[in-house]
C-alpha positions as CSV (number, residue, x, y, z in Angstrom):
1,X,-13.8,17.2,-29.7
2,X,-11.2,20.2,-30.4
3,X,-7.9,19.0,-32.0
4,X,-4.9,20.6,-30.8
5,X,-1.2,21.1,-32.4
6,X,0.8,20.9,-29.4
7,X,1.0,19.6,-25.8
8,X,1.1,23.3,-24.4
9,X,-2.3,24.1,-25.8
10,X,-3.6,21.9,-23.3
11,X,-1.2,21.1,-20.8
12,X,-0.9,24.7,-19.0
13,X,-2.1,26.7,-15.7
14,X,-5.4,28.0,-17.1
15,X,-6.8,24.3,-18.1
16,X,-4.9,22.4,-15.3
17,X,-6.2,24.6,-12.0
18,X,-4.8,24.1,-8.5
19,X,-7.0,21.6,-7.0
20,X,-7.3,19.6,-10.2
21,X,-7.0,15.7,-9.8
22,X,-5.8,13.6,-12.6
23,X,-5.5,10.2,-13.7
24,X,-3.4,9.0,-16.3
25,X,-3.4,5.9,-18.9
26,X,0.3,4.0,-17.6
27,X,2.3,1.1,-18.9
28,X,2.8,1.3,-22.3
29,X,0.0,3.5,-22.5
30,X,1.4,7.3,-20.9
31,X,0.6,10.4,-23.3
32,X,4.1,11.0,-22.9
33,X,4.2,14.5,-25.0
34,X,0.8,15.5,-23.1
35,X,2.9,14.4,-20.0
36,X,6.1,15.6,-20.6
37,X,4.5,19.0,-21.0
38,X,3.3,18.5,-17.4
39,X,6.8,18.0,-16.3
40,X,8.3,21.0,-17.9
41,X,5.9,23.8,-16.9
42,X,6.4,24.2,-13.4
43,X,3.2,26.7,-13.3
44,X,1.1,24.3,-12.6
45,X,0.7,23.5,-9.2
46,X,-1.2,22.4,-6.6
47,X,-2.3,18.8,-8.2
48,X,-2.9,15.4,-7.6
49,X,-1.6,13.0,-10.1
50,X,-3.0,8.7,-9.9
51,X,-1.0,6.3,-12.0
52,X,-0.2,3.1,-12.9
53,X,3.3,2.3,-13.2
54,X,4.5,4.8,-16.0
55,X,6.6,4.0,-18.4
56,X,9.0,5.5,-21.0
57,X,12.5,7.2,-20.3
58,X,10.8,10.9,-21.3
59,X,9.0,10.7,-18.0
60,X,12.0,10.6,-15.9
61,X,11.5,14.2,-15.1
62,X,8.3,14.0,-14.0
63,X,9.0,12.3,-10.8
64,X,12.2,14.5,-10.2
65,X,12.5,16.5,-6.6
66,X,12.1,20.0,-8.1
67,X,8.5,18.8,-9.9
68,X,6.9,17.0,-7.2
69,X,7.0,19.7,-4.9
70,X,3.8,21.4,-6.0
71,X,2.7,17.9,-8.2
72,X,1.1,15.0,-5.6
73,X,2.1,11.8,-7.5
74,X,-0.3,9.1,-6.0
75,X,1.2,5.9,-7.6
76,X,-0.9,2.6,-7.4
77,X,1.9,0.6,-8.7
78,X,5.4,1.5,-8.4
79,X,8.0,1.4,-11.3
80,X,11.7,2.1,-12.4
81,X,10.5,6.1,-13.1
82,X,8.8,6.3,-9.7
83,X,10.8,4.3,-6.9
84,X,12.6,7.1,-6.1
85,X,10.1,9.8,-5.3
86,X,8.5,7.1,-4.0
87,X,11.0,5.9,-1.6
88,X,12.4,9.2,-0.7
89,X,8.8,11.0,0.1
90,X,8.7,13.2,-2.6
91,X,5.6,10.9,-3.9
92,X,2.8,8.9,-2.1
93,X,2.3,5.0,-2.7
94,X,-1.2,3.6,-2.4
95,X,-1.5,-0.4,-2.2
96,X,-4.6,-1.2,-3.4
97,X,-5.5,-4.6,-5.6
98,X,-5.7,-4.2,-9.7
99,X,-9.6,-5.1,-9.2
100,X,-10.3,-2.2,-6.8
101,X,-8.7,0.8,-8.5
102,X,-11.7,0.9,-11.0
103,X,-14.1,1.8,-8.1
104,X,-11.0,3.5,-5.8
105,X,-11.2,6.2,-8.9
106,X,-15.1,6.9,-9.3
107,X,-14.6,7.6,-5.2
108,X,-11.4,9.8,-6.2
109,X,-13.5,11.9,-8.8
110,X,-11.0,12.8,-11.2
111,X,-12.2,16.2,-13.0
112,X,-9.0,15.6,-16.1
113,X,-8.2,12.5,-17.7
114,X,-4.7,12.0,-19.6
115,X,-4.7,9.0,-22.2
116,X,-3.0,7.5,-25.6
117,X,-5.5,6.2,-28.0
118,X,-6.1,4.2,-31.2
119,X,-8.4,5.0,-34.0
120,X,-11.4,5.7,-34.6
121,X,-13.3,3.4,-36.0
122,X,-16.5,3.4,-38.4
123,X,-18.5,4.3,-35.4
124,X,-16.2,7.0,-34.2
125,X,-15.1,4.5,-31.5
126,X,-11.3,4.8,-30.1
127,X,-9.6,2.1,-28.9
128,X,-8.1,2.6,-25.4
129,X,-5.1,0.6,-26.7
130,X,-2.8,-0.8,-25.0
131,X,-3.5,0.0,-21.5
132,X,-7.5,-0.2,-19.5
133,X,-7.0,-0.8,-16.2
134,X,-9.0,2.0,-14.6
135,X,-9.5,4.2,-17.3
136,X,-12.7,3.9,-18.3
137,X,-13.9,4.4,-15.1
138,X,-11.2,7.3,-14.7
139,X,-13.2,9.0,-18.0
140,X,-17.3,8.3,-17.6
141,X,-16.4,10.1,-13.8
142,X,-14.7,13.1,-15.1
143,X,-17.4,13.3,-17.8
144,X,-20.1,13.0,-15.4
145,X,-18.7,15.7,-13.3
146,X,-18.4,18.2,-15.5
147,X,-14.3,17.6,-16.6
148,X,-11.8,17.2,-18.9
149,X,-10.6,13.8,-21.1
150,X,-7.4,15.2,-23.4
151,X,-5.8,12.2,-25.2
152,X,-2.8,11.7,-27.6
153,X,-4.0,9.7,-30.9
154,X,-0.4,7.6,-31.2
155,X,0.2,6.6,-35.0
156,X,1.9,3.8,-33.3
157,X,-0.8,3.0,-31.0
158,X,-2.3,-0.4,-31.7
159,X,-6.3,-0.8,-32.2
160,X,-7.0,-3.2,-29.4
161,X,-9.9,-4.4,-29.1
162,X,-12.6,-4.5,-26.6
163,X,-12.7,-1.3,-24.0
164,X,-13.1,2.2,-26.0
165,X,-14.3,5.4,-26.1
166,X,-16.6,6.8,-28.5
167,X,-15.5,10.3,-29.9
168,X,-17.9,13.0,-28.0
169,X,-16.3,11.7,-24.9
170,X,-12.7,13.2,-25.9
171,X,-12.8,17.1,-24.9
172,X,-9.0,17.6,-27.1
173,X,-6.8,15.4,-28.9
174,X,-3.1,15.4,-29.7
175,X,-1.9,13.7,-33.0
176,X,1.9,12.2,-31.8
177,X,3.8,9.6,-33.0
178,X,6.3,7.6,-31.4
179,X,7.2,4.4,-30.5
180,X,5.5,2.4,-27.2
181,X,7.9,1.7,-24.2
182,X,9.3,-2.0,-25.1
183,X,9.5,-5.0,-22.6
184,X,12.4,-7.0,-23.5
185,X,12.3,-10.7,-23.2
186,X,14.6,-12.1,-20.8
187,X,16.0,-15.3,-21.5
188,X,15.2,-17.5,-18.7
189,X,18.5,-19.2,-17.4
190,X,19.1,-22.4,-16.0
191,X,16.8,-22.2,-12.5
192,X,14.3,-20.5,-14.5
193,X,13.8,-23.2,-16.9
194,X,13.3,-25.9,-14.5
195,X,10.8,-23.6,-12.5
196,X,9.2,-23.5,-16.1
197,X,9.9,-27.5,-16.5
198,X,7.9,-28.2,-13.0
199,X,4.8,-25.9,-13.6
200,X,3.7,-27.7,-16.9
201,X,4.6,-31.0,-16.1
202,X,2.5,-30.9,-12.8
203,X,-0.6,-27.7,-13.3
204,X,-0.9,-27.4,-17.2
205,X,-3.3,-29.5,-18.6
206,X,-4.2,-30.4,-22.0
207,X,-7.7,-30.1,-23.6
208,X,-8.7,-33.0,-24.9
209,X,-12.0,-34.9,-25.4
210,X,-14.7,-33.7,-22.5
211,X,-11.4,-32.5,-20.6
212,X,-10.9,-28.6,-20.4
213,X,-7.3,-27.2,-21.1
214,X,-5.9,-25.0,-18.7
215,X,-6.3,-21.2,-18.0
216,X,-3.4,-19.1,-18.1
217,X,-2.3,-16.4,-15.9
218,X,1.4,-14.8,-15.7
219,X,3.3,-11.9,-16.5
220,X,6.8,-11.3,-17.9
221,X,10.5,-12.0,-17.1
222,X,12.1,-15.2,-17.6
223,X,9.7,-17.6,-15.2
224,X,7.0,-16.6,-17.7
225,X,9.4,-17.3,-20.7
226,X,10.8,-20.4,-19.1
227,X,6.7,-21.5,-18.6
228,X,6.0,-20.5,-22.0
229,X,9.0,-23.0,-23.3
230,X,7.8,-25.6,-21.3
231,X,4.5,-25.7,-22.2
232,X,5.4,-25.7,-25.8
233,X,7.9,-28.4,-25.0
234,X,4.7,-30.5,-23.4
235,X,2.3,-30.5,-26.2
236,X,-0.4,-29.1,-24.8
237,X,-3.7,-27.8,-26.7
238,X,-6.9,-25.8,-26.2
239,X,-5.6,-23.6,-23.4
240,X,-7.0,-19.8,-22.6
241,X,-5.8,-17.0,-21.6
242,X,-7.5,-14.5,-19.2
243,X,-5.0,-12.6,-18.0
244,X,-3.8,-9.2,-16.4
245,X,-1.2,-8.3,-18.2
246,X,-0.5,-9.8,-21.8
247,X,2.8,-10.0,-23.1
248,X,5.5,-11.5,-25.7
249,X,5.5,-14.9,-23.8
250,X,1.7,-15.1,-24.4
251,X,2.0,-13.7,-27.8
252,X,4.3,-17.1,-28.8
253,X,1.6,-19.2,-27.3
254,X,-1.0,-17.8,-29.6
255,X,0.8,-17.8,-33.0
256,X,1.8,-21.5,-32.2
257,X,-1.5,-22.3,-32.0
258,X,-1.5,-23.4,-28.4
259,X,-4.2,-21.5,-27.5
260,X,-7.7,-21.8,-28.4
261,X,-10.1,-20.4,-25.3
262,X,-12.9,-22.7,-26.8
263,X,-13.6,-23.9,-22.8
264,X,-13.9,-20.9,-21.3
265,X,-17.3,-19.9,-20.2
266,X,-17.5,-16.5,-20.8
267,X,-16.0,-14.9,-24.2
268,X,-13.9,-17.6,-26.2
269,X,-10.9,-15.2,-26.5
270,X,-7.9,-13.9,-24.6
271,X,-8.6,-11.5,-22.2
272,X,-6.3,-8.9,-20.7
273,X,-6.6,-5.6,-18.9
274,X,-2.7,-4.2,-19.8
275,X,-0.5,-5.3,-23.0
276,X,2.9,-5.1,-22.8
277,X,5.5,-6.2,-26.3
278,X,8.9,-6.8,-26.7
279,X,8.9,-5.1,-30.1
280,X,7.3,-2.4,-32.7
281,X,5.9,-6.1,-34.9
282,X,4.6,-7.4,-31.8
283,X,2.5,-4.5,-30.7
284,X,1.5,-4.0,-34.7
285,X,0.2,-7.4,-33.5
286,X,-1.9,-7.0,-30.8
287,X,-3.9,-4.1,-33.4
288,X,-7.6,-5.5,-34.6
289,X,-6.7,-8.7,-33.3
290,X,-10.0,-10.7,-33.2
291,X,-8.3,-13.5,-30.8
292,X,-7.3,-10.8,-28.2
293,X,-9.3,-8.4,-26.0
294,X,-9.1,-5.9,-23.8
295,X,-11.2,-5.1,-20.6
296,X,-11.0,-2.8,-17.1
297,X,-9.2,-4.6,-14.4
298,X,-12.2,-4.7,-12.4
299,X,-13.3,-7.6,-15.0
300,X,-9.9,-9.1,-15.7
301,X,-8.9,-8.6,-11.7
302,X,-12.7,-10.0,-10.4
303,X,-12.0,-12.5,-8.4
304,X,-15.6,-14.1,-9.3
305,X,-14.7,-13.8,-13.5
306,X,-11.6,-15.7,-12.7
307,X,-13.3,-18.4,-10.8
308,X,-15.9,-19.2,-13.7
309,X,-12.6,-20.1,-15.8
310,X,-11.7,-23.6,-16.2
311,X,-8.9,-25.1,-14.3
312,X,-7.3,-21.5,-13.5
313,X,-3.9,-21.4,-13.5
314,X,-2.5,-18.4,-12.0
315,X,1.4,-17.8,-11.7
316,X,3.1,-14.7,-10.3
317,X,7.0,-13.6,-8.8
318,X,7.6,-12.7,-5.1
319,X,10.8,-11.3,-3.4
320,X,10.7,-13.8,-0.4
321,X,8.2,-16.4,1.3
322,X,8.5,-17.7,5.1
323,X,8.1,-21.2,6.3
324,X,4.1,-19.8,7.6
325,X,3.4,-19.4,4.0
326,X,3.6,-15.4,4.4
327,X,4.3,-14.3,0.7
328,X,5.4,-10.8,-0.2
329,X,6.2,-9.5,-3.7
330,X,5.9,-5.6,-3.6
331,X,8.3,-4.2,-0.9
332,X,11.9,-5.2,0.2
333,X,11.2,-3.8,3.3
334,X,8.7,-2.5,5.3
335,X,9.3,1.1,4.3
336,X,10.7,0.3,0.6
337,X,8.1,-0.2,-2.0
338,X,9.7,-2.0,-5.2
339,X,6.5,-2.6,-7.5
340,X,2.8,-2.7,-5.9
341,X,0.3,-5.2,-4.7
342,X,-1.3,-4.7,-8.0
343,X,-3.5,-8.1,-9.2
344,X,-1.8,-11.0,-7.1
345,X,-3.8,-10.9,-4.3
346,X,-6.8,-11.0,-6.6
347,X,-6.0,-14.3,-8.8
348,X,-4.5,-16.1,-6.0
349,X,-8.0,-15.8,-4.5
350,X,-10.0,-16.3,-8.0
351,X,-8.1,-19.1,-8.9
352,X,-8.6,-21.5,-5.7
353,X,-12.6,-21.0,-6.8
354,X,-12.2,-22.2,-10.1
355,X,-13.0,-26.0,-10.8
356,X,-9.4,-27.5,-11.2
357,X,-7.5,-24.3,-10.4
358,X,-4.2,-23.5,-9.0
359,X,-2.6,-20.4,-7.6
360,X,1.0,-20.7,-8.3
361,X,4.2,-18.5,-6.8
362,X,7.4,-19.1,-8.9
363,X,10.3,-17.8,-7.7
364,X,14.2,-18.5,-7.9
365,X,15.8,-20.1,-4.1
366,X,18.3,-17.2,-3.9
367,X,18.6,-13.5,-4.9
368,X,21.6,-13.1,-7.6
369,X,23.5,-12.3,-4.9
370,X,23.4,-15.7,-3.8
371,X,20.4,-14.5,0.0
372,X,17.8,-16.9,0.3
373,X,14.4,-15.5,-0.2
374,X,12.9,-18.7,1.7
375,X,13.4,-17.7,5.4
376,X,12.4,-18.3,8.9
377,X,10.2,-15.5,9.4
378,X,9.1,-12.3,6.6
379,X,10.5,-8.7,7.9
380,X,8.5,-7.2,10.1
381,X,6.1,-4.9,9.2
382,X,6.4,-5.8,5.5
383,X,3.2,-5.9,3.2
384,X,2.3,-9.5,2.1
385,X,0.3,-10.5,-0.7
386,X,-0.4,-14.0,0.0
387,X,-1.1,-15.5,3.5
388,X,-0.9,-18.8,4.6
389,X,-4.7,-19.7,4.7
390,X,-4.2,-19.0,0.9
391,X,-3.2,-22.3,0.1
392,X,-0.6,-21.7,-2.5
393,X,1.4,-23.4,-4.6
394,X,5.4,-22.5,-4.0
395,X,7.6,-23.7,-6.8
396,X,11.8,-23.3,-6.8
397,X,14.1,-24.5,-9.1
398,X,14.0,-27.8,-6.2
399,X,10.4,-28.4,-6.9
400,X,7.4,-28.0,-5.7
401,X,5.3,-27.6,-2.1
402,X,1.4,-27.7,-2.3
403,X,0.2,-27.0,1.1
404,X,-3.3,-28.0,1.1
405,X,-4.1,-30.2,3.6
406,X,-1.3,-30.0,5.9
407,X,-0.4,-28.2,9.2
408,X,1.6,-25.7,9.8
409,X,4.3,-27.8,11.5
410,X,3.8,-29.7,8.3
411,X,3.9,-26.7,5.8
412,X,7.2,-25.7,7.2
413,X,9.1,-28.8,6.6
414,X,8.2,-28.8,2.9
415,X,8.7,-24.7,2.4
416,X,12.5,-25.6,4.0
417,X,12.8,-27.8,1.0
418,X,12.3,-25.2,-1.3
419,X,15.5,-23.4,-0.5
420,X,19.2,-24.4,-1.3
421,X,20.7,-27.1,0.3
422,X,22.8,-25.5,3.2
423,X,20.1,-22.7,4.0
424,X,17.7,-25.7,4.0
425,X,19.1,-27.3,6.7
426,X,19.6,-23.9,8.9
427,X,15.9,-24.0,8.3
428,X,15.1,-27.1,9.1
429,X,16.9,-27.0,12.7
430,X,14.9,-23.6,13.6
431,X,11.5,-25.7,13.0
432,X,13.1,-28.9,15.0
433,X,14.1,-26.8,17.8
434,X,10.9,-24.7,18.0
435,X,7.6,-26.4,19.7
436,X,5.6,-24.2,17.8
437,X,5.5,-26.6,14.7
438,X,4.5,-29.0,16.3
439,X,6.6,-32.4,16.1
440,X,7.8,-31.9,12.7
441,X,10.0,-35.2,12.5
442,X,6.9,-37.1,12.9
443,X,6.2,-35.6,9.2
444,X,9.0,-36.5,7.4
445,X,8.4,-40.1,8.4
446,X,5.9,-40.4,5.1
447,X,7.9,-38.1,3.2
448,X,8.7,-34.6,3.1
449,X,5.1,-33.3,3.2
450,X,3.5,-31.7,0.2
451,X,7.2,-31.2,-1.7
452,X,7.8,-32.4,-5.1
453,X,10.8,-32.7,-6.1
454,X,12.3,-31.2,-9.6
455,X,13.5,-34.6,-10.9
456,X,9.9,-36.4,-10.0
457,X,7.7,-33.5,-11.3
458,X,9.4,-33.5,-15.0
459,X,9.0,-37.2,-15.4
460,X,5.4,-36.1,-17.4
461,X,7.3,-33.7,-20.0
């Protein structure tokens, strides 16, 4: 391991050849001086670039016109830094689930691997911090094949535990020191807060006796704060945590004590692939935290780990569902990639495996704007991440639709119910007047099928 005093050391035309293909640590976890080097010396060319939604305003300039011309960004989850290039074809989007990028990059062969890092440890371990996802994988194949890991040891760099690197598989390292991009908390307004209200009332259990509590699953943004609230709100005890993505909302549940992971079959901690924090306290935090580890995504994403955890509850966003059940959460259009399929796809399916699990989509009626995103039919062409034989739970602020065991005809009717009132009823005349579902009135005659209502679902809080 050779340490180096600055970024151009390493970061420069003789190290990084033409034909060179590189993956790079994302989230909170970019080398940004390592990659803002990159950015700036327009010399080296003729490279492929994998990532995971990048973050940090320094990066900007990475995806800009000029630099992507001789750089092939191949971006497996799409963020604020990328949607551009992305959506003007100066970069290449690759939808691929959280669980398969792991083996996506051994096939890939990366011969130079860009990370932060924490540490080391008494065993010359360092802690791949903040972010895993596919980087261990991304490493042991460049090492294998003869290339190049160069990482940035962050001072501010928490020492999460679980997935590292021991020291004679870092070819250079970059002392830096700055602080890790932040995700605010979004306080969760009025429709968020009763999607939070219906989700623990009716899917979070407590533990108690010979009863598992629930699993947890979610992200950020205010559903996952508004879930968060509720939860605490409830009561509930002895919940886990094996997770994706880890963030403040989580954090809150932890220090009050909520969560305890003592049913969970595997390891009796939280488990996440990718950490994000509101604040520099909150990723100090996350650093030799003995209740919190971290793991690739081909563990956290497996849809075969998340079935062996107790009553998995999985909840994740979407931009718009149709009355089949079609659910898609990364593009606006068919052509317009917002985000990435990322790990959806791959708790939905985990989830319905475990004993007493749910997969949950939470999303708001109406855009800000005031569009419905629960409509007749999804855009054509459009990339969904949850199908109808999914079985999925769809929750609005109007409550909630559980489609198992029911038809299509019958699915329909209580997706309608999801929307606002006068969008509902456009929706409910398109499935009277259409054979294809199949006598719906005969449905509503014991109810509206599989829809629960906001003000029946919080009668348990």
């Amino acid at each position: 391991m050779q340490r180096v005093s600055s970024a151009d050391e390493v970061i420069n035309s003789t190290i990084i050849r033409p034909g060179s293909i590189l993956y790079v640590s994302g989230n909170a976890a970019p080398p940004q001086e390592l990659l803002s080097q990159l950015a700036d010396d327009l010399s080296i060319k003729d490279i492929d670039m994998y990532s995971i939604l990048l973050l940090g305003d320094r990066l900007k300039k990475l995806f800009s016109e000029e630099r992507c011309q001789d750089l092939t960004h191949r971006v497996i989850f799409n963020g604020r830094l990328s949607q551009e290039a992305v959506n003007k074809g100066w970069a290449k989007y690759h939808p691929l689930h959280l669980s398969e990028v792991p083996r996506y990059i051994r096939r890939v062969k990366p011969n130079i691997v860009l990370l932060t890092v924490s540490g080391p440890d008494n065993a010359g371990n360092y802690s791949l911090g903040t972010t895993v996802e596919a980087v261990l994988a991304a490493v042991y194949t460049a090492k294998k094949n003869g290339g190049l890991v160069i990482v940035e040891r962050n001072a501010k760099m928490p020492f999460v535990l679980g997935a590292t690197i021991h020291e004679n598989m870092i070819d250079y390292i970059l002392d830096s020191d700055y602080d890790l991009p932040s995700s605010p908390v979004q306080e969760p307004d009025e429709r968020a807060n009763k999607i939070g209200e219906i989700i623990a009332a009716l899917y979070i259990d407590d533990g108690s006796g010979d009863t598992p509590g629930s699993t947890l699953q979610y992200g950020i943004g205010e559903v996952p704060e508004a879930v968060t609230n509720a939860i605490l709100k409830k009561g509930v005890r002895d919940l886990g945590i094996h997770t994706e993505l880890f963030a403040s909302a989580m954090i809150k549940l932890v220090q009050e004590g909520v969560v305890t992971n003592r049913w969970k079959q595997d390891i009796n901690f939280c488990i996440s692939s990718i950490f994000l924090a509101e604040s520099r306290e909150e990723y100090a935090w996350l650093g030799n935290n003995s209740s919190i580890q971290s793991r690739p995504s081909d563990y956290t994403n497996s849809v075969f780990h998340i079935a062996e955890q107790p009553k998995m509850v999985t909840i994740n966003g979407a931009i718009g569902v149709d009355l089949h059940g079609n659910i898609w959460a990364d593009s606006l259009d068919a052509r317009k990639i917002y985000s990435g399929v990322g790990g959806q796809a791959d708790f939905i399916r985990g989830a319905q495996y475990s004993p007493g699990g749910v997969a949950i989509i939470a999303l708001k009626s109406t855009t800000k704007d005031g569009i419905s995103k629960i409509v007749d039919r999804c855009p054509a062409g459009i990339t969904t991440t949850g199908i109808p034989a999914d079985q999925i739970i769809i929750v609005t602020e109007y409550g909630a639709f559980d489609p198992r065991g029911l038809s299509l005809g019958e699915r329909a009717v209580g997706i309608a119910h999801l929307a606002e009132p006068s969008e509902r009823e456009k929706l409910l005349n398109i499935i009277h007047e259409n054979p294809a579902f199949h006598k719906p009135d005969l449905a509503l005659h014991k109810g509206i099928p599989g829809f629960t209502p906001y003000e029946k679902a919080i009668k348990s809080l």
